[in-house]
C-alpha positions in Angstrom: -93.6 -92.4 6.3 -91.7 -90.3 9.0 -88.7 -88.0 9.0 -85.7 -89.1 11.2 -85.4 -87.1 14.8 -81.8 -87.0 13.9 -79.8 -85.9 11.1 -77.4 -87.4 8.9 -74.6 -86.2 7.4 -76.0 -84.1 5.1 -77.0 -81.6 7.6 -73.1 -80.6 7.4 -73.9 -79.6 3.7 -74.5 -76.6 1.5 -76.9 -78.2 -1.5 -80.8 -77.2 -0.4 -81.3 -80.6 -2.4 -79.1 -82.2 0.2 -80.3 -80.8 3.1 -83.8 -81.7 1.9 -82.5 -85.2 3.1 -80.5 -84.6 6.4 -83.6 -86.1 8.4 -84.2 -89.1 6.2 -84.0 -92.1 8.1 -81.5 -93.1 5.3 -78.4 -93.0 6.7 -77.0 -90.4 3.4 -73.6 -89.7 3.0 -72.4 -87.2 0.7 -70.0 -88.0 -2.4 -67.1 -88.2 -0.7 -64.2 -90.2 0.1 -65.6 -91.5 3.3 -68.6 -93.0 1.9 -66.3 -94.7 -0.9 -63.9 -95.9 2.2 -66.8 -97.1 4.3 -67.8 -99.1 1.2 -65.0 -100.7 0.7 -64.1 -101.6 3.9 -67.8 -103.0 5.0 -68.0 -104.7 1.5 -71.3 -102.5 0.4 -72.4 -101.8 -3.0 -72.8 -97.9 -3.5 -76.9 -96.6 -3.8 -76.9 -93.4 -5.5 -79.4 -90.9 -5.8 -79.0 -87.7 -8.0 -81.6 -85.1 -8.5 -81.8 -81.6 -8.0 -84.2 -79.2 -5.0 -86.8 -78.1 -7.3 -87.6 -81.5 -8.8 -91.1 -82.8 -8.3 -90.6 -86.3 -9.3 -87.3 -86.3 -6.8 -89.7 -84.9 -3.9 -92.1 -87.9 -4.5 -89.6 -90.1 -4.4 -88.3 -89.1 -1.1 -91.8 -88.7 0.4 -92.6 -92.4 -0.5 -89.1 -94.2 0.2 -86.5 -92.0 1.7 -88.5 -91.2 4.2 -90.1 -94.7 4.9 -88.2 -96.6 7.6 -89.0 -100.1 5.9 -86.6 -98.5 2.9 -84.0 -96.9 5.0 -84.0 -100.4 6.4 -82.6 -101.9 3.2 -80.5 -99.1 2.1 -78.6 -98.7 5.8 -78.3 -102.8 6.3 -77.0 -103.9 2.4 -75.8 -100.2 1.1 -73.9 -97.1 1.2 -76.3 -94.6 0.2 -74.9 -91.3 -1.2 -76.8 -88.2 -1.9 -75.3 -85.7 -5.6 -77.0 -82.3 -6.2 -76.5 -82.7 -10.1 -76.5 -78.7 -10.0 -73.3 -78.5 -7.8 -71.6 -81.7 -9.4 -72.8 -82.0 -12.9 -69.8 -83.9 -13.5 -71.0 -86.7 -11.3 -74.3 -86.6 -13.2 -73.4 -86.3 -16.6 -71.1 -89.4 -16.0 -74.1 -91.5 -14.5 -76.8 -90.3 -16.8 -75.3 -90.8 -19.7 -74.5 -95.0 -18.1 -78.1 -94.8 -17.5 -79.4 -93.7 -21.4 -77.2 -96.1 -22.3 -78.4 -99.3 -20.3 -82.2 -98.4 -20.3 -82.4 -95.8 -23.1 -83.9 -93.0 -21.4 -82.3 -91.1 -18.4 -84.5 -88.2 -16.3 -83.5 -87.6 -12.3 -84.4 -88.6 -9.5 -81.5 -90.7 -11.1 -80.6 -94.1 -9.5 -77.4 -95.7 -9.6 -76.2 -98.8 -8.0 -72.6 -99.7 -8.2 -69.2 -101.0 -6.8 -67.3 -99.4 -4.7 -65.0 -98.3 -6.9 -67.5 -96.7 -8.7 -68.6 -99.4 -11.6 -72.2 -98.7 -12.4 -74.0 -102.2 -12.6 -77.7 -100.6 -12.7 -79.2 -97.7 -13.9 -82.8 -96.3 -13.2 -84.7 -92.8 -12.8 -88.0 -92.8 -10.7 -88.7 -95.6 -8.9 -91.3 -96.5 -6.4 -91.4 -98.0 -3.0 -93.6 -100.8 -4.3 -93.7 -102.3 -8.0 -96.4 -100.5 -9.5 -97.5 -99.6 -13.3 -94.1 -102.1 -14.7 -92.0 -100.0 -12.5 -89.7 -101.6 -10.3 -90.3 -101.2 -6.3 -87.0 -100.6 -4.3 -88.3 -102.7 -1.6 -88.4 -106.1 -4.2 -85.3 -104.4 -5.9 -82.9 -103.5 -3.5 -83.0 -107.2 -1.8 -82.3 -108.4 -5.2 -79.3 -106.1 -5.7 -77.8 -106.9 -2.6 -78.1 -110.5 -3.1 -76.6 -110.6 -6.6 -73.7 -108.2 -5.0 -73.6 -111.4 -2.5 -73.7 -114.3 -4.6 -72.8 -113.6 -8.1 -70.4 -110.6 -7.5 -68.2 -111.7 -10.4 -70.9 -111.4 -12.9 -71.7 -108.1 -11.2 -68.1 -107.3 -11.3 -67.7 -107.9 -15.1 -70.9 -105.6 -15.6 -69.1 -102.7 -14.2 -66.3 -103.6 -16.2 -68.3 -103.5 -19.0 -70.3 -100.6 -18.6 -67.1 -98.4 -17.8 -65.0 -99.8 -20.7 -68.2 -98.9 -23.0 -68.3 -94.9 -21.1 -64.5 -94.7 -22.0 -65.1 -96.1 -26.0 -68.6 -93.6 -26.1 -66.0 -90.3 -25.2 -63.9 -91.8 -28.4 -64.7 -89.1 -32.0 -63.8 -89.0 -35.0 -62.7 -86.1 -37.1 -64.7 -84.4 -39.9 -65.6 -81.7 -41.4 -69.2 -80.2 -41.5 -70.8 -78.6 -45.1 -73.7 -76.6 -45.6 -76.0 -79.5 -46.1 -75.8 -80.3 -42.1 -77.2 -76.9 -41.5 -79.7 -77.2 -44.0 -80.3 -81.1 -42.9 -80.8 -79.4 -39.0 -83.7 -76.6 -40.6 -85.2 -79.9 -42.8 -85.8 -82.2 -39.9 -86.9 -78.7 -36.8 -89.2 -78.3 -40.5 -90.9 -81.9 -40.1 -91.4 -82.1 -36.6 -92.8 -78.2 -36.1 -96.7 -77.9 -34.3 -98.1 -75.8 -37.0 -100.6 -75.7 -34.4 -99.7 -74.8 -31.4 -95.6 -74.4 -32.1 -92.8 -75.7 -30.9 -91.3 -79.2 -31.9 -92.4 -82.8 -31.5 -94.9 -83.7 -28.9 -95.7 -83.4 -25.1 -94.1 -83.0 -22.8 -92.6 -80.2 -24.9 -89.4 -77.9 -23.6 -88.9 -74.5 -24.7 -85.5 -74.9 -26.2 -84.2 -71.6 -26.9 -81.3 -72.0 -28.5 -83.5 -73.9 -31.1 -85.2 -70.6 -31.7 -82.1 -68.9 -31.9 -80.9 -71.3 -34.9 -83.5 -70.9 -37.0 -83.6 -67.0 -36.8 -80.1 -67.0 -38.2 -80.8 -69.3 -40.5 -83.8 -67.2 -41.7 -81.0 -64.1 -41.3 -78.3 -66.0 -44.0 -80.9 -67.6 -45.9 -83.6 -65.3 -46.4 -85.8 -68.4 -46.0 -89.4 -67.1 -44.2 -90.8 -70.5 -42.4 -88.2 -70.4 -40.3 -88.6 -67.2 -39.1 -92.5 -68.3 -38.8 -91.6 -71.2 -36.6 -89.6 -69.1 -34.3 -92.8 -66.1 -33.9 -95.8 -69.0 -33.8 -93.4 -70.7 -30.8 -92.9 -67.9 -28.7 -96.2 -66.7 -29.1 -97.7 -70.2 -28.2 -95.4 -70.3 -25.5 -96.2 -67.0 -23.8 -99.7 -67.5 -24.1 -99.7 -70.8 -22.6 -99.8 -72.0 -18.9 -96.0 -72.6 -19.4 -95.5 -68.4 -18.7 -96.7 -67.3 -15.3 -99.3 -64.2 -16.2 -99.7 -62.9 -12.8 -96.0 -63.3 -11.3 -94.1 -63.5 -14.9 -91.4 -65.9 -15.7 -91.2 -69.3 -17.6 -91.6 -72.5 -16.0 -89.4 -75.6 -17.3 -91.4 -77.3 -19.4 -94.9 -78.2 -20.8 -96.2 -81.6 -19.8 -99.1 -80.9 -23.4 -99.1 -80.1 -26.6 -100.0 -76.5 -26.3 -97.9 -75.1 -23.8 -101.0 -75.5 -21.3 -100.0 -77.8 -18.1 -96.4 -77.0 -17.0 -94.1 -78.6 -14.1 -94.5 -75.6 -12.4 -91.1 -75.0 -11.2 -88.5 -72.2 -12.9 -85.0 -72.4 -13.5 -82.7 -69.5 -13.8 -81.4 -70.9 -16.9 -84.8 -71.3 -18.9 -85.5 -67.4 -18.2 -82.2 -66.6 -19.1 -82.1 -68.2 -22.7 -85.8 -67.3 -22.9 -85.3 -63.6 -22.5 -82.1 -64.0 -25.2 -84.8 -65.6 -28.0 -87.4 -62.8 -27.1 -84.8 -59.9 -27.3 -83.5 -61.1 -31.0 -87.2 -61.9 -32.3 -87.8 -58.5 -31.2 -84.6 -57.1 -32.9 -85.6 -58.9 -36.1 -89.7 -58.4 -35.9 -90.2 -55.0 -34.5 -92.5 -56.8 -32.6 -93.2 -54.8 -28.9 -94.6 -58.1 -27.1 -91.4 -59.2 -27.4 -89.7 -56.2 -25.9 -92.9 -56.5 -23.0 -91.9 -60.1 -22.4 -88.4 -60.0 -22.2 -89.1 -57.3 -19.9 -91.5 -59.4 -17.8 -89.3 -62.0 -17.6 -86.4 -59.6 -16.2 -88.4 -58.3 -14.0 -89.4 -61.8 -12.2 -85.5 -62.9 -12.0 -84.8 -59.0 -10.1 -87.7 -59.2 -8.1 -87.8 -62.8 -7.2 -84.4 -64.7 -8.3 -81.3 -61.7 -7.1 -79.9 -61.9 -3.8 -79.4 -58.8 -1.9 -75.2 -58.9 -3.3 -76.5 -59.2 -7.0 -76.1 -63.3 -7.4 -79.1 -65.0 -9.0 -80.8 -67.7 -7.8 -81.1 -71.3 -9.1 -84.7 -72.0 -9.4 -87.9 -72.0 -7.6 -89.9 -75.6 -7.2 -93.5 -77.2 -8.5 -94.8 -77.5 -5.0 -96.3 -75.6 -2.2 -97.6 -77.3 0.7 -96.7 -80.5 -0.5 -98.8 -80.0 -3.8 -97.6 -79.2 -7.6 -98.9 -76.0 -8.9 -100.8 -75.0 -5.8 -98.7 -71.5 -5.6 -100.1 -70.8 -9.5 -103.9 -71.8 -9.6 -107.0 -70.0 -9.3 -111.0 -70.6 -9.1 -113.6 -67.7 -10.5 -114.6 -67.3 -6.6 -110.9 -66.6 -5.8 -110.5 -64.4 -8.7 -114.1 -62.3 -8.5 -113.3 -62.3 -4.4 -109.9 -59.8 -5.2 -111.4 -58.1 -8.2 -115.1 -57.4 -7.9 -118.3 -59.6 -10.0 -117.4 -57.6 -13.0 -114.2 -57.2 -13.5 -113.9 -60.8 -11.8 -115.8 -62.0 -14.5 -114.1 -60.7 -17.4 -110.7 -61.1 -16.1 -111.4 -65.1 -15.9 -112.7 -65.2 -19.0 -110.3 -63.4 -20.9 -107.6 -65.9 -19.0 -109.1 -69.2 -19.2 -110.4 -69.4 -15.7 -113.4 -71.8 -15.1 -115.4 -73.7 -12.7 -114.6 -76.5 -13.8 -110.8 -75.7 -14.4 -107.8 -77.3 -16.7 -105.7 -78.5 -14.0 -107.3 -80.7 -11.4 -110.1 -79.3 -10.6 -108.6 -75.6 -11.0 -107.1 -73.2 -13.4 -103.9 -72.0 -14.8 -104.5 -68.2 -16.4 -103.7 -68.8 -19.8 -104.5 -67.4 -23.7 -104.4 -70.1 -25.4 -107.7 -70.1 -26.9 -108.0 -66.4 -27.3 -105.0 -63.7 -27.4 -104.9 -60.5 -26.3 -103.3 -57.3 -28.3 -101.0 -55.5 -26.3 -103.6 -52.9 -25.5 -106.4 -55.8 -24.6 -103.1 -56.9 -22.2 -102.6 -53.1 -20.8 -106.0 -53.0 -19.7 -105.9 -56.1 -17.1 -102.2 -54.3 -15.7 -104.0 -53.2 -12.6 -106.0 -56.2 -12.0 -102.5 -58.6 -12.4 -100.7 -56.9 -9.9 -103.9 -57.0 -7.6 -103.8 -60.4 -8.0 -100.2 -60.9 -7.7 -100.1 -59.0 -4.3 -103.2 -61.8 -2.9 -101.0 -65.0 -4.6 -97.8 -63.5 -2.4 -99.7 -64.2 0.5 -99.8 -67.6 -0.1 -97.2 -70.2 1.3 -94.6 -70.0 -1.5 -92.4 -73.0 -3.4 -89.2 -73.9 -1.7 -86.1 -71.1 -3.7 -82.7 -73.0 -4.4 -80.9 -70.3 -3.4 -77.6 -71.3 -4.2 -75.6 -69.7 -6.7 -73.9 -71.0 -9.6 -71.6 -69.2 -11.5 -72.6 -70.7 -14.9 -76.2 -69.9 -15.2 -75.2 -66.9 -13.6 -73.0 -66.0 -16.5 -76.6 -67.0 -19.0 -78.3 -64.2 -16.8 -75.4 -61.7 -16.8 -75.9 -62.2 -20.9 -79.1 -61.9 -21.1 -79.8 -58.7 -19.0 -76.4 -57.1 -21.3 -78.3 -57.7 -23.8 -81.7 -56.5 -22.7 -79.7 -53.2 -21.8 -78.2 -53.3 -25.2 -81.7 -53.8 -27.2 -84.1 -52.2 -24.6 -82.2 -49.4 -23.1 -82.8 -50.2 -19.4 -80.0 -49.1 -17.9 -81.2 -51.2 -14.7 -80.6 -54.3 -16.4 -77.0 -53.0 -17.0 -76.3 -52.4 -13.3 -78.1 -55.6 -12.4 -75.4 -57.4 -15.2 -72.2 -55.5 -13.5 -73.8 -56.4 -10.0 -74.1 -59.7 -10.5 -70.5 -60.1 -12.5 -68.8 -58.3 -9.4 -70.2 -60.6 -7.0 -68.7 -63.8 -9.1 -65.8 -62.3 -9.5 -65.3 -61.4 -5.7 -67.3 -64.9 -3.9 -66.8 -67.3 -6.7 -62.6 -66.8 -7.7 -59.8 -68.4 -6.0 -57.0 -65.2 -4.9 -55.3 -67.1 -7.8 -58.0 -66.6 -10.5 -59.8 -69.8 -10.7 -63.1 -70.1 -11.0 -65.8 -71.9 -8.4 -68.8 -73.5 -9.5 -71.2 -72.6 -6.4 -72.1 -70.0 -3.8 -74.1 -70.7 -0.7 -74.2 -68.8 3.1 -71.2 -67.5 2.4 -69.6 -70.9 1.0 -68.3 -71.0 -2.3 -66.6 -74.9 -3.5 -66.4 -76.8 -6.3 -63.5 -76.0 -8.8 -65.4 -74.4 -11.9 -66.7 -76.8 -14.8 -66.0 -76.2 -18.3 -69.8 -74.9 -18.8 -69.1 -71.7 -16.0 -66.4 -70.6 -18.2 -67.7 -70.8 -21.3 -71.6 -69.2 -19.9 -69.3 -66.7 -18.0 -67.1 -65.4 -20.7 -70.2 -65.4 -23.5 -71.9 -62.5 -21.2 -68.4 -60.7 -20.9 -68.8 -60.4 -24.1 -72.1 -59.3 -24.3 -71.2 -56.5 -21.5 -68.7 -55.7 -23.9 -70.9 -54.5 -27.0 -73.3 -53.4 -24.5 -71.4 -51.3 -22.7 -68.3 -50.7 -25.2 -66.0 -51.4 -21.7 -62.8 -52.7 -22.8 -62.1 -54.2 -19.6 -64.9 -56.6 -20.2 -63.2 -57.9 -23.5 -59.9 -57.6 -21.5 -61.7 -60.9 -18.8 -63.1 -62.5 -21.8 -59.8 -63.0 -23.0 -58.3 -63.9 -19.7 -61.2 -66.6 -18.7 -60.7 -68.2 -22.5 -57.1 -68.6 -21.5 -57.9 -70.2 -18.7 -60.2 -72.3 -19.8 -58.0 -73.6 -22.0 -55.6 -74.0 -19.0 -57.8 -76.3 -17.0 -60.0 -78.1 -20.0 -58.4 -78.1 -23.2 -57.7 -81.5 -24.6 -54.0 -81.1 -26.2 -54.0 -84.2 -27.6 -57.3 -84.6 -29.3 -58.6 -81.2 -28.9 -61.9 -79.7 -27.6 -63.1 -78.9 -23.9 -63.5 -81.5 -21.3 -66.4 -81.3 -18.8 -64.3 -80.8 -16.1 -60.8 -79.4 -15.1 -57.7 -80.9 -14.8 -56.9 -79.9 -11.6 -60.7 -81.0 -10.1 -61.3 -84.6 -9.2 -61.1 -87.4 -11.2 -63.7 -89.4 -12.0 -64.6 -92.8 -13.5 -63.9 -91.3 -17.4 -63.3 -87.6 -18.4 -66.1 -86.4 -20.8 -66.5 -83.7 -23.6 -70.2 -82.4 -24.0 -71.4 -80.7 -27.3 -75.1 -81.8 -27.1 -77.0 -78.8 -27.1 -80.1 -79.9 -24.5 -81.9 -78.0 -22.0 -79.0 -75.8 -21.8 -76.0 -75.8 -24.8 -72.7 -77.5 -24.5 -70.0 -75.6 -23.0 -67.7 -76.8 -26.5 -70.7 -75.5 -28.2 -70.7 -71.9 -26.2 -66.8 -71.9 -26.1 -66.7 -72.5 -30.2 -69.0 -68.9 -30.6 -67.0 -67.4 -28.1 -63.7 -68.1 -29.6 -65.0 -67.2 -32.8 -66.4 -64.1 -31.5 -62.6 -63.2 -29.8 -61.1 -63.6 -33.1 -63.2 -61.1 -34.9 -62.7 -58.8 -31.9 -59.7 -58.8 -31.3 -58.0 -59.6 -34.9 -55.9 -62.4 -32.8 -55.9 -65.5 -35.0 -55.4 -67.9 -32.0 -58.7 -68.1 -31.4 -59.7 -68.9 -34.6 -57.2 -72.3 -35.1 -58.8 -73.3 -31.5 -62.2 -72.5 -32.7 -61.0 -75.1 -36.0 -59.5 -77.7 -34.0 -63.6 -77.5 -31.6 -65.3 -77.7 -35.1 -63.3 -80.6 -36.4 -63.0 -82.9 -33.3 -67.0 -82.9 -33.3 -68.0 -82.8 -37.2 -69.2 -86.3 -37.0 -71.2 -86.4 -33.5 -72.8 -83.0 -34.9 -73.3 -84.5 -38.8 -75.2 -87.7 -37.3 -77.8 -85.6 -35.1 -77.8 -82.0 -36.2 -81.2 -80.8 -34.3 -79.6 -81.7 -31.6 -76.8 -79.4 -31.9 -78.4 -75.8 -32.7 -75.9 -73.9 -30.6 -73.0 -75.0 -32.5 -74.4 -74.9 -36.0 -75.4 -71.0 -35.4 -71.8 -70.7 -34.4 -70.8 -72.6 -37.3 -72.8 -70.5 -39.7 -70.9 -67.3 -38.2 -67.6 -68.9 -38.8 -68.8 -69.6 -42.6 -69.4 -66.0 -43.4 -67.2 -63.4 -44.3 -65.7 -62.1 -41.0 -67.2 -58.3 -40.4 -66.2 -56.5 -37.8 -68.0 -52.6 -37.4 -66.0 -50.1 -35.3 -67.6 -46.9 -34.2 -65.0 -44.1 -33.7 -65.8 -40.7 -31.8 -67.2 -39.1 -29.2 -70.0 -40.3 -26.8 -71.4 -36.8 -27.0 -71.6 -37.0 -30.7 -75.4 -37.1 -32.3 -74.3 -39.2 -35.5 -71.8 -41.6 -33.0 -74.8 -42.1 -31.0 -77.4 -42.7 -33.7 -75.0 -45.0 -34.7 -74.2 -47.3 -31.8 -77.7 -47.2 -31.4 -78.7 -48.7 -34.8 -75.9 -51.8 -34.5 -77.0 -52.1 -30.7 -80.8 -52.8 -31.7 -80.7 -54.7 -35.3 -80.4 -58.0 -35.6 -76.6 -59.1 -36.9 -75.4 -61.9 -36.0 -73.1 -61.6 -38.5 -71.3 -58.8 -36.9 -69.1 -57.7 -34.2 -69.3 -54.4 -33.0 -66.3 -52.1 -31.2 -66.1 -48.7 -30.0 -63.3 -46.3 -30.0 -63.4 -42.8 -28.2 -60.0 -40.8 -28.8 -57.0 -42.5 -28.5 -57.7 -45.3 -26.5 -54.9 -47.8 -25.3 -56.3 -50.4 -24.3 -58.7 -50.6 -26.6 -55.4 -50.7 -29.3 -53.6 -53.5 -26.7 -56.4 -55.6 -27.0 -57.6 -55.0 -30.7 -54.4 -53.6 -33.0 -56.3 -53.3 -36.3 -58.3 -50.3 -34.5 -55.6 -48.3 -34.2 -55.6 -46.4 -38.0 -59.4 -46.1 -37.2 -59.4 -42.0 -36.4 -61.5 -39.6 -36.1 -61.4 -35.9 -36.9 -62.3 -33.7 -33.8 -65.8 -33.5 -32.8 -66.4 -35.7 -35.4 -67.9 -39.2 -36.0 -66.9 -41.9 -38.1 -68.0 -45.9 -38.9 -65.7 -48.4 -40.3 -67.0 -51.7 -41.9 -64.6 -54.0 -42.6 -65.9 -57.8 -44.2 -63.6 -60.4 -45.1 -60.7 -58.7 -44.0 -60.9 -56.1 -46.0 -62.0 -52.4 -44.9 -64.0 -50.1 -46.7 -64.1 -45.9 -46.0 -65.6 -44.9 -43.2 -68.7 -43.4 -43.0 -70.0 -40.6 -40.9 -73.7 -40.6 -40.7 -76.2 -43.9 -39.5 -78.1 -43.6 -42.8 -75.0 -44.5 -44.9 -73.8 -47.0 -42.5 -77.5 -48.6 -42.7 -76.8 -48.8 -45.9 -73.8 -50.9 -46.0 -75.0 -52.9 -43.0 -78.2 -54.3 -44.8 -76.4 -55.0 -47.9 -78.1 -58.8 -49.1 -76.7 -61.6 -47.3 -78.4 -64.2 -49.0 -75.9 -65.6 -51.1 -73.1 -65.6 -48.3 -73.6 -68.9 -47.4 -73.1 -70.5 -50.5 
């Protein structure tokens, strides 16, 4: 295995996945034009290869075959080989993962495509080894094979690319329906039956963290007053943080769990997971009282400023598995490495309090964990001094490779989250590090003429925006907005809905499509509403536009939000677990609109106590406004505000449910009151 002495044309590129490659001896060309041309005019069936920078199984596979010359061989004499970040062009990827679930039932990256040149799939695979080994297919038996069916039996090749894209074109086909109650209960029923009573979470390994899962089932415990699922959503997140899953010396949440109890991870971190982690922690806190959850989401905050922001406020992408060339080398420890930093004694009782053993629980060394005995928070206090000890020697270790790009839609997840974290936790730090990070998208990642781009790099931003960077974008304008109470916050929300509507709306059948109408076209134009690693952008767009219409009284965004529900009642009906996102949205359309509007002076005690109390209580039932004085805009954007005075140095809280308002009130006890009013019937 050998890297090339000279680059291909990937080296021209942004993507640290692609320029991972730009000394393969595979002659890679970029998804472009060219490559299709080339293609055509050599007569070439089309190799490619999707993953993403921080994927272990994607660095394996270039170590054993993109980097062997016997490989390159095969792919430069029969192929054109072409390299897709799925991160910067999840279009591409969402296209050719979802032909490859379809034609071998699972999909996973590296993904591996081979089709014609005019961009027919006519075989699908993930992984796959230089040799045949353990039932897999090796490329060097498979590729030869390929090429010689693309030789000798092209029209049977033909007609499978035929099929294949007639059946992606028929699987973007819904039907219209209506959902009922009984999905939502149907989605708790079946999280109900597949819950670890053990060790939490659903199903078995590997297990993901799924946050939006978590954020289901505490509104359904919120409408429902039902108790397990608020149980499933505490014994999950504790499991989770005490597992090998969260980093206890550097903080942060790795992707996913490769066990049962949260133990082993894939050790690399996306931006996303910490973002939709810290979301889960800061409304289990809100609902429980609970302070590890405030801690946590804290923790978790702290890792993404200290180790995930660039220096103009942007967050980064992820961090990867391996160091060195090894997974998980950055993250383990041995009781001689520990006792060696922090003395015999404390050594000693710092390994055993976090799992640390000679004989280890990941080859042959140890990830700190508490699985097998938890800590009180102030057990966890005490070992403060030793963690950042520890944390100072693992910094002087050779650290993973950082996707540093920038992508304006897990961006937007981050903004949210930290809007949030100011709005429950008070930090005004993670407020600035919210505005921060919005300014910089607004200033590197929008055309002069408004349009959003997808991703940031060196100074390079490309890539028109995809339905999901709207949607993730405007969901943490609007959490700015009730964090901060800035109307020009709610003023872009509405603007970027527009907009999206602009680029993605589908005006004949409705919904978003994954990508604009203006970007490039592709073999089929998809909608997504599956709520997976990350929820749907139709999903995110539905709360959002639900969320508008309460805030703003404007009706519009309430017949889109119908026409999003509708156009995906079936797909959501036949699968509801895997659709949490949009059934919490649903259950906030289903209730009784209430809308809480705080009128008076930031100085006042009582208009204080009150924002205060909304800010921190769980109610996801509720949208919340502010109104100091007489305030224009504020009016422009949200005309039912404008009878809500106040007298002079005075404070005042109107409630308004179902569209009808009751008397204000003037004091946070008496607005308590009406706020925690039973809502266990509403959904009935």
């Amino acid at each position: 295995m050998s890297k090339s002495k000279h680059a291909n044309r990937l080296l021209q590129e942004k993507s640290p996945y692609l320029l991972q490659h730009a000394y393969n001896p595979v002659d890679w060309y970029p998804w472009s034009d060219e490559a299709f041309a080339k293609a055509q005019e050599e007569d070439k069936p089309v190799f490619l290869s999707i993953g993403y920078s921080t994927c272990h199984w994607c660095h394996v596979m270039e170590r054993e075959s993109f980097e062997d010359e016997e490989v390159a061989e095969l792919l430069n004499r029969d192929y054109v080989a072409i390299k897709v970040d799925r991160e910067e062009r999840p279009d591409i990827d969402h296209i050719y993962m979802t032909v490859c679930q379809g034609m071998t039932g699972h999909g996973g990256w590296p993904l591996t495509i081979v089709m014609t040149p005019d961009k027919k799939p006519f075989f699908a695979a993930t992984y796959l080894p230089k040799n045949q080994r353990h039932g897999l297919s090796g490329l060097m038996q498979l590729l030869p094979r390929l090429a010689d069916l693309w030789q000798n039996e092209r029209a049977a090749v033909l007609e499978s690319g035929e099929q294949v894209s007639r059946w992606l074109q028929e699987n973007e086909e819904v039907s219209k329906g209506e959902l009922t109650w009984a999905d939502v209960d149907l989605a708790y029923q079946q999280f109900s039956r597949v819950f670890d009573k053990t060790y939490g979470g659903f199903g078995t390994a590997p297990k993901f963290p799924s946050p939006h899962n978590l954020c289901f089932l505490l509104r359904f415990h919120y409408y429902t007053g039902q108790a397990p699922a608020l149980s499933m959503v505490e014994k999950t997140l504790d499991s989770m943080y005490r597992g090998g899953i969260y980093d206890h010396i550097g903080f942060g949440f790795a992707r996913y769990s490769t066990d049962r109890q949260w133990l082993v991870p894939h050790f690399e971190k996306m931006l996303y997971d910490n973002a939709l982690l810290t979301i889960a922690y800061l409304e289990a806190c809100q609902i429980t009282r609970r302070p590890e959850y405030a801690r946590i989401a804290r923790e978790v905050l702290t890792y993404v400023l200290g180790n995930m922001t660039s220096e103009e406020g942007g967050f980064y992408s992820a961090e990867d598995a391996d160091s060195e060339g090894v997974e998980g080398k950055f993250y383990v420890w041995s009781p001689d490495e520990i006792k060696a930093i922090l003395g015999e004694e404390r050594g000693t009782k710092f390994c055993a309090a976090f799992d640390i053993t000679a004989s280890g629980n990941f080859e042959g060394q140890s990830i700190p964990n508490l699985i097998q005995k938890a800590l009180s928070e102030e057990e966890r206090s005490q070992w403060e001094l030793e963690r950042a000890r520890l944390l100072a020697y693992r910094n002087e270790r050779i650290h993973p490779h950082k996707d540093d790009k920038i992508l304006t839609a897990w961006n937007g997840l981050m903004i949210a989250a930290l809007a949030m974290g100011y709005r429950v936790l008070g930090e005004v730090a993670y407020r600035e590090a919210a505005e921060k990070a919005l300014q910089f998208i607004l200033t590197q990642l929008r055309r002069p003429d408004g349009r959003l781009l997808a991703r940031y790099r060196e100074g390079e931003a490309s890539y028109p925006a995809y339905s999901a960077d709207y949607s993730f974008l405007i969901w943490a304008l609007i959490e700015l907005y009730e964090a901060t109470y800035q109307t020009r916050y709610l003023d872009l929300a509405i603007q970027l809905s527009r907009e999206q509507i602009k680029y993605f709306w589908d005006e004949n059948g409705g919904g978003m499509f994954f990508y604009g109408s203006d970007a490039e076209q592709l073999l089929t134009r998809p909608k997504e509403v599956y709520d997976g690693a990350l929820p749907s952008d139709n999903s995110v767009a539905l709360y959002n536009f639900l969320r508008l219409s309460q805030l703003t009284g404007d009706l519009e965004w309430d017949e889109k939000a119908r026409v999003i529900m509708t156009i995906f009642a079936d797909t959501v009906s036949s699968g509801p677990t895997a659709h949490s996102f949009f059934l919490s949205a649903i259950m906030f359309y289903w209730q009784p609109s209430r809308e809480a509007v705080i009128a008076g002076s930031g100085q006042d005690d009582q208009v204080r106590q009150m924002r205060d109390y909304l800010q921190k209580s769980f109610l996801p039932d509720t949208v919340v406004l502010y109104k100091e004085g007489s305030d224009e805009e504020l009016h422009r954007l949200a005309p039912f505000t404008v009878a809500m005075t106040v007298k002079e140095r005075g404070a005042a809280a109107y409630v308004c449910e179902g569209f009808a308002c009751q008397q204000p009130v003037t004091n946070v006890d008496s607005l308590r009151m009406i706020m925690q009013k039973d809502v266990k019937e509403k959904t009935r």
